[in-house]
C-alpha positions in Angstrom: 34.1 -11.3 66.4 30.8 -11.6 65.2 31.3 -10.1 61.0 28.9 -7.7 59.0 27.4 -10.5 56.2 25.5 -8.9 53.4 23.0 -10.2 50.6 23.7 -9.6 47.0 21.8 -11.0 44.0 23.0 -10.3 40.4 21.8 -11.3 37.1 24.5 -11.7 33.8 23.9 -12.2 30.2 25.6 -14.7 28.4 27.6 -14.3 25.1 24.5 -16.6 23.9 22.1 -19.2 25.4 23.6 -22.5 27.0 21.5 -25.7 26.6 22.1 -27.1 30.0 20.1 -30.8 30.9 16.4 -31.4 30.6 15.9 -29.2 27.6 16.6 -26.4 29.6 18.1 -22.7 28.1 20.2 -20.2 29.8 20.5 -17.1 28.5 21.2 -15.3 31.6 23.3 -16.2 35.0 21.3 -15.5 37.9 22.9 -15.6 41.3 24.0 -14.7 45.0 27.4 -13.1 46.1 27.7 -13.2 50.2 30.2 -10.0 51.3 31.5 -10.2 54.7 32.3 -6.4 55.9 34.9 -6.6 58.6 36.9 -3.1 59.3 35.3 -1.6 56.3 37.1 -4.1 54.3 35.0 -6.8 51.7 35.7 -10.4 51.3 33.0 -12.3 49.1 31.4 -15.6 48.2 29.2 -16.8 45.6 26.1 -19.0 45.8 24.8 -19.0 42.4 22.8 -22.9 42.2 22.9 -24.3 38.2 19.4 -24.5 37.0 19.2 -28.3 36.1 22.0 -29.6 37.8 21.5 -28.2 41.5 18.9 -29.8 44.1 18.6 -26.3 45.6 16.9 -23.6 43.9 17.8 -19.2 44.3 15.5 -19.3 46.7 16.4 -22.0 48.9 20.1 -20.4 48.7 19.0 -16.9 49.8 16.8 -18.4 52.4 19.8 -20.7 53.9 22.4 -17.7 53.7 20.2 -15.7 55.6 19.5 -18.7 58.1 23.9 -19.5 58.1 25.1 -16.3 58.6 22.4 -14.4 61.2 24.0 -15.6 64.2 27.7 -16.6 63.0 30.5 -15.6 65.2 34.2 -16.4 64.9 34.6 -16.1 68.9 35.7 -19.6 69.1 37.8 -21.8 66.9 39.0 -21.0 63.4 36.9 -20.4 60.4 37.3 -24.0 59.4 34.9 -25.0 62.3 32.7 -22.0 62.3 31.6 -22.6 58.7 31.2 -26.5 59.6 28.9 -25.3 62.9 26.7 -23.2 61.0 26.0 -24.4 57.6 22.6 -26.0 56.6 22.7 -29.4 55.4 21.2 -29.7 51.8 22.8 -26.6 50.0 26.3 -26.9 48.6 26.0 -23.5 47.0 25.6 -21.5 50.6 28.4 -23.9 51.8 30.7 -23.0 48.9 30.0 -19.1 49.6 30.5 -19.0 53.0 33.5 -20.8 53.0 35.0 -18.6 50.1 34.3 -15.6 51.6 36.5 -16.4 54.9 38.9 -17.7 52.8 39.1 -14.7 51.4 39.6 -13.0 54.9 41.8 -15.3 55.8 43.7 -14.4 52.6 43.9 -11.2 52.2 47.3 -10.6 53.2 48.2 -12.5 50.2 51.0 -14.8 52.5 48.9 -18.2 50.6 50.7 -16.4 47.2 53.7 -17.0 48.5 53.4 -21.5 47.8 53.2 -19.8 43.8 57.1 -18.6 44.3 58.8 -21.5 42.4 59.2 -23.0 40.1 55.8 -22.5 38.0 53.3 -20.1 39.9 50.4 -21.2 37.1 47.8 -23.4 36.7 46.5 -24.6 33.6 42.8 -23.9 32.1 40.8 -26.2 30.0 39.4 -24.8 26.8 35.5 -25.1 26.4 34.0 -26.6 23.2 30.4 -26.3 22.3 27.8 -24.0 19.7 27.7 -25.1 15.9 30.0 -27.2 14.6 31.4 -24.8 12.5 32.2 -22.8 15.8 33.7 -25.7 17.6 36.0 -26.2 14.9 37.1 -22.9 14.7 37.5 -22.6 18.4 39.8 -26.1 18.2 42.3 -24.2 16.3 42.3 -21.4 18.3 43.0 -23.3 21.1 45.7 -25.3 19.6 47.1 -22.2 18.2 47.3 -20.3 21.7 49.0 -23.4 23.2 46.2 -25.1 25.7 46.6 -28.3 27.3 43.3 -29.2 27.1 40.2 -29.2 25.8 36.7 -30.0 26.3 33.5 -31.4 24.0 30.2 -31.6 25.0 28.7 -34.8 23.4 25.2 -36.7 23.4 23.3 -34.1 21.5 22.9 -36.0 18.6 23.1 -39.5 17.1 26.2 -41.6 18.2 27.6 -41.5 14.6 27.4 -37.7 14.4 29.0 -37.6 17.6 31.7 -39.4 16.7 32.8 -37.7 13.4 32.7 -34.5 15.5 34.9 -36.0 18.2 37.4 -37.2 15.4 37.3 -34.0 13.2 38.0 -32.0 16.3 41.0 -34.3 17.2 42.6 -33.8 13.6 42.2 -30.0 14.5 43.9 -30.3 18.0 46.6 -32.6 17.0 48.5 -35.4 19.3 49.5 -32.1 21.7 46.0 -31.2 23.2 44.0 -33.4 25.6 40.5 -34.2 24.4 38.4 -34.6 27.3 34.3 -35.4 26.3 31.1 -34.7 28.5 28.2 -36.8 27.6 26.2 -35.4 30.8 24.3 -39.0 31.1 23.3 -39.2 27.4 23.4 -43.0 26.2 22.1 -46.3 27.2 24.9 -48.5 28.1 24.1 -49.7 24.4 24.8 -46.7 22.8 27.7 -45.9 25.3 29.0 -49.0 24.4 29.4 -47.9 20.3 30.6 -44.5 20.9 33.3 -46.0 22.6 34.2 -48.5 19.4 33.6 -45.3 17.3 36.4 -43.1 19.1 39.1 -46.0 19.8 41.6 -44.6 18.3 40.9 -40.6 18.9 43.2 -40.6 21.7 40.3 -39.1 24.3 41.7 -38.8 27.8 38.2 -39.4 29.2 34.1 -39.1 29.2 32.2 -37.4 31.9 29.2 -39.1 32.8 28.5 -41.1 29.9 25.6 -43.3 30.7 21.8 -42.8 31.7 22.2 -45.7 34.4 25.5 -44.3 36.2 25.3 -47.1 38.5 26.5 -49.2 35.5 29.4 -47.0 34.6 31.9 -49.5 36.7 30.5 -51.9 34.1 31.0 -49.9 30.8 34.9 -49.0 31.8 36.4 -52.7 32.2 34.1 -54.3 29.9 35.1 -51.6 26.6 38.0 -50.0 28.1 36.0 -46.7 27.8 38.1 -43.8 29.9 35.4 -42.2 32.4 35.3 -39.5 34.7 32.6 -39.2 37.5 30.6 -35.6 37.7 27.3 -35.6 38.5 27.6 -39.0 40.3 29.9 -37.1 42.8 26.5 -35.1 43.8 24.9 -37.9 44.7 27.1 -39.8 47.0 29.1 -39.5 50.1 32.5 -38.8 49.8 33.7 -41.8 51.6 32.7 -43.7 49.1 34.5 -42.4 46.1 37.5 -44.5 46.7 35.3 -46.9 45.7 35.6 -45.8 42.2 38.9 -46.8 41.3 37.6 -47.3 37.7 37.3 -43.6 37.1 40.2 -42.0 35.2 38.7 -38.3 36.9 36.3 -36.3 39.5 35.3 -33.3 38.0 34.1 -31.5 40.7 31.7 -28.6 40.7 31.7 -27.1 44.3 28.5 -25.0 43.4 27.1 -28.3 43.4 29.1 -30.2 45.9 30.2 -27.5 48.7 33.9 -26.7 49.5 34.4 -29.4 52.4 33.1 -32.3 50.0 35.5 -30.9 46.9 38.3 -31.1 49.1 37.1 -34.6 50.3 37.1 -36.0 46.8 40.1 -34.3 45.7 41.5 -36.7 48.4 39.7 -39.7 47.8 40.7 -38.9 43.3 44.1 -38.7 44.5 44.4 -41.9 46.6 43.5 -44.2 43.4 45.6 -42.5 41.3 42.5 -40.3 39.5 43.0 -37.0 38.4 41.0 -33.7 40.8 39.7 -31.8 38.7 38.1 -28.7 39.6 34.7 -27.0 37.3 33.3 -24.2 37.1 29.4 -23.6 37.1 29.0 -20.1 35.0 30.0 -18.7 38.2 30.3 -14.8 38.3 34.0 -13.5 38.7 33.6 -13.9 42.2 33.2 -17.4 42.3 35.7 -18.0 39.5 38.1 -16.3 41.7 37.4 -18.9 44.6 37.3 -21.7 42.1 40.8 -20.5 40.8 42.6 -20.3 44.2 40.9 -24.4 44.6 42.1 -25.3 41.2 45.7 -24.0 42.4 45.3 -25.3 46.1 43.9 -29.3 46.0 43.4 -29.6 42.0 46.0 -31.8 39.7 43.9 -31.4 35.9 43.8 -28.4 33.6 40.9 -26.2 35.2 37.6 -26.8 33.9 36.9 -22.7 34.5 36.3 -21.3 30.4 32.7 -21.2 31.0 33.8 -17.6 32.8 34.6 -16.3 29.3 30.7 -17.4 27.9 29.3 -14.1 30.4 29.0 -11.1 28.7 29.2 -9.1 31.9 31.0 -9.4 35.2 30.2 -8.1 39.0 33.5 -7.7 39.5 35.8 -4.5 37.7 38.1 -5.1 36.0 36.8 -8.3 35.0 39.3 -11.7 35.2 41.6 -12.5 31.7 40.7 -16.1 31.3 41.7 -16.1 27.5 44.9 -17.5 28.4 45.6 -21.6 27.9 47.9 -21.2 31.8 46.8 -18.6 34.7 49.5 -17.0 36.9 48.2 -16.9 40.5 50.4 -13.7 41.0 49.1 -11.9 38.2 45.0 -13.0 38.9 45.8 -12.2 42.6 47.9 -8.9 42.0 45.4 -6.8 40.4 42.8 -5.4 43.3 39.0 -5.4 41.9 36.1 -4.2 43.1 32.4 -5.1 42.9 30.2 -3.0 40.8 27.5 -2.5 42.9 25.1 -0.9 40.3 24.8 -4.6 38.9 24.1 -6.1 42.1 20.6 -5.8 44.3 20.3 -6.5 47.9 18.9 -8.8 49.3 19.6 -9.0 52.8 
């Protein structure tokens, strides 16, 4: 069987600019979807790279979903290995889309809904913290108000003390029932890493993501202060047999715009086998890659869903757009409801 693949690229507005790393502003998503056309049906993918945080660029991904997918076949072998035998090396994003949009195929019959029978067919989403202060205090009471399990603060925007207070003012908000989680997205010296951690003590933070500057010294920071970290970005940049390594690590957030579907799956192994929680991110994915991202969550994660970032687009590809303003998702009800993609927001590409 040798599939129809199309080409798509898209371009969202946000509900208002994201500061993302290297004093870089989003106000727009920008992206690829992949559809695979077999029997006049559509199954899709997304490869949408993070400007800042990828190694590939839109180009690069258009370029290497073109190269993937001009001479795929699934003659031989299950999708599994014909994703494996065709994908470039060097772009996680095209990897992540290619895989999704067989999944999907191999999906479509909805017979994976059926391991959501019993007893709790949900999976629960982490709330996203960030703008003023004065918004990210009023979304903390939201989200303790509309029952989530968790929550999430970025940090390292401002002085250590300032910080702190936040983190502490925003725990008095959630109360002992939400779980703090911080992302410090390699702000501090070990230093200054060092006296955030004496700052929050006693804040009751389940963990920070990517604390230091040096990550190589992050093994260092958690048994000398007893500072809860979770590995993110360092997951990009090593193999995934060597995350066992990093028994220290209280959590893998893992991205797999940034890491590819094979490698997510690797380290929600590896975070498993030393007792770390899998926790799988989103990336300001479209719906279509929130969908994926929500059937991995359900499938290999163990962690409240880092997938809120969904709810900071003002528009979606896909109609009717996903409800993510709930604190648990029922795969039933995501899965039940057929949408389409609106092609008058897409362009093609290929």
């Amino acid at each position: 069987m040798t599939p129809d693949f199309r080409i798509w690229r898209y371009g969202l507005p946000l509900t208002a600019p994201v500061s993302l790393k290297r004093g870089l502003t989003m106000s727009a998503r920008e992206g690829l979807l992949l559809e695979l056309v077999e029997d006049g049906r559509s199954f899709w993918g997304e490869a949408s790279p993070l400007p800042g945080f990828s190694r590939e660029s839109l180009e690069d991904a258009r370029r290497r979903l073109e190269e993937a997918t001009a001479s795929f076949s699934l003659a031989e072998g299950s999708w599994r290995s014909a994703v494996a035998a065709s994908l470039p090396s060097g772009s996680p994003s095209v990897g992540f889309a290619v895989a999704s949009a067989l999944g999907d195929l191999e999906g479509s019959d909805g017979s994976w809904l059926d391991a959501f029978d019993a007893p709790d067919p949900s999976i629960a989403v982490c709330g996203l913290l960030s703008g003023s202060r004065e918004e990210i205090l009023s979304d903390a009471a939201r989200l303790r108000k509309d029952g989530y399990e968790a929550a999430k603060l970025k940090v390292g925007r401002g002085s250590v003390e300032d910080d702190a207070a936040l983190v502490r003012e925003v725990r008095g908000i959630l109360g002992d029932g939400v779980s703090l989680r911080l992302d410090a997205n390699r702000a501090w010296s070990r230093p200054e890493a060092g006296r955030f951690g004496d700052l929050i003590e006693d804040a009751g933070v389940e963990f920070v993501e990517e604390p230091l500057e040096e990550p190589s010294r992050l093994r260092e920071l958690s048994e000398a202060t007893g500072l809860p970290v979770a590995l993110d970005e360092s997951l990009a940049e090593m193999a995934s047999g060597e995350a066992e390594a990093h028994e220290y690590a209280r959590a893998f957030v893992m991205k797999p715009t940034l890491l590819g579907l094979f490698r997510t799956s690797s380290f929600a192994s590896a975070a498993k086998k030393i007792g770390a929680k899998a926790i799988i991110s989103s990336s300001y994915e479209s719906g279509v890659g929130t969908m994926a991202l929500i059937r991995l969550a359900a499938s290999i994660g163990n962690g409240a869903a880092g997938l809120d970032t969904y709810r900071r687009l003002a528009d979606d590809v896909l109609y009717p757009p996903l409800d993510l303003s709930k604190p648990r998702l029922d795969m039933r009800e995501v899965f039940g409801v057929r949408r389409e993609a609106d092609y008058e927001k897409l362009e093609r590409v290929a």
